[in-house]
Structures are given as structure tokens and as C-alpha cells.
C-alpha positions as MATLAB code, in Angstrom:
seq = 'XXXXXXXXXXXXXXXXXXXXXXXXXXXXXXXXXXXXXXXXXXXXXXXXXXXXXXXXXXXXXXXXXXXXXXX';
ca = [
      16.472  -35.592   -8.235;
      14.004  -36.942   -5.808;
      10.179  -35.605   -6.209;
      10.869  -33.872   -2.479;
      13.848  -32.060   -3.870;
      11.950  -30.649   -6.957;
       9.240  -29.149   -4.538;
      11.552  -27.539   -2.203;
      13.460  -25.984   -4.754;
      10.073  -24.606   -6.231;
       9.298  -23.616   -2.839;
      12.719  -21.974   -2.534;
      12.456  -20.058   -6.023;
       8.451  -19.212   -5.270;
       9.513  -17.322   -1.814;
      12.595  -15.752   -3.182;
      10.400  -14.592   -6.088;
       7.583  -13.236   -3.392;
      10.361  -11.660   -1.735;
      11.367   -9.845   -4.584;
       8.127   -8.420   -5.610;
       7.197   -7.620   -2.340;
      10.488   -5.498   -1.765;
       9.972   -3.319   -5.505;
       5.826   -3.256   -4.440;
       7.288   -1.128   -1.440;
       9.905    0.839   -2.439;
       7.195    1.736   -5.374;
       4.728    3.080   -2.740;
       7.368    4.601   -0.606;
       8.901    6.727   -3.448;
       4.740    7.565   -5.016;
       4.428    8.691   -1.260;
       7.159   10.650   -0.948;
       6.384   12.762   -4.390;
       2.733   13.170   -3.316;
       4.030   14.802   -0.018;
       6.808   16.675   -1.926;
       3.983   17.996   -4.748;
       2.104   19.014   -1.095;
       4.932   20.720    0.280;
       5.578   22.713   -3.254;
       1.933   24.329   -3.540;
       2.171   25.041    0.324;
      -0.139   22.936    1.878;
       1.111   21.986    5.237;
       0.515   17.505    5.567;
       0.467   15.998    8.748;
      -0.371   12.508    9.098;
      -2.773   13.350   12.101;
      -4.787   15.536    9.462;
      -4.902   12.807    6.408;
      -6.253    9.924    9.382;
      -8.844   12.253   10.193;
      -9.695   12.875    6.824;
      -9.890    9.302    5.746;
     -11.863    8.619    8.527;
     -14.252   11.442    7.312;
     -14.687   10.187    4.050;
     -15.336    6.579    5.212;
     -18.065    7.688    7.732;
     -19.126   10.085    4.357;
     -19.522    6.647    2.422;
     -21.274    4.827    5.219;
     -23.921    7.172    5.421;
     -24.927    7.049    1.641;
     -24.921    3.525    1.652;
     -27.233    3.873    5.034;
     -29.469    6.740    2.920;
     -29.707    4.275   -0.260;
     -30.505    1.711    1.474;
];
């Protein structure tokens, strides 16, 4: 084997590997969101995804103006 052949083949295995992770990475956060929603729906608290961007949002802005007060 040729030096060129040994570093695409690395290159090969390294993006298959990334590939990999990345796929179980998502399904992982897709099936932690879906049982945070689910725990949501159980205690009766009504989630829409309008309410958690406004919320985030909230909190950010929140953050921003202790840093602004510390400062």
C-alpha cells in the first residue's frame, strides 16, 4: 500500500466513524426530547414550541441584563 492509500482509507474510516456518532448523538437527543415532552404532557402542562422560544429568549435577555448590572 501506497502512503495515499493509507490516508484515504483513514479518511474513509474517520468519516464513517463521524457518521456514526453523529447519527446515536441524535437519536439520543431526539428520544431525551421526546420523554421531557411526554413527562410535560403527564403532569398536564400544555408545551408548545412557540411558548419554550419565548421563554428561552426571556431567560437570555434575563442573563444579559445581570451581566449589564455587574458590570
Amino acid at each position: 500500500m501506497t502512503f495515499i492509500q493509507i490516508v484515504v482509507g483513514f479518511l474513509i474510516i474517520y468519516i464513517c466513524l463521524y457518521a456514526l456518532i453523529n447519527r446515536v448523538c441524535q437519536c439520543v437527543e431526539h428520544c431525551m426530547t421526546a420523554k421531557a415532552y411526554s413527562k410535560f404532557r403527564e403532569n398536564g402542562v400544555l408545551v408548545n414550541m412557540n411558548d419554550v422560544e419565548a421563554g428561552i429568549i426571556k431567560l437570555n435577555k434575563e442573563k444579559e441584563d445581570v451581566k449589564e448590572m455587574g458590570s
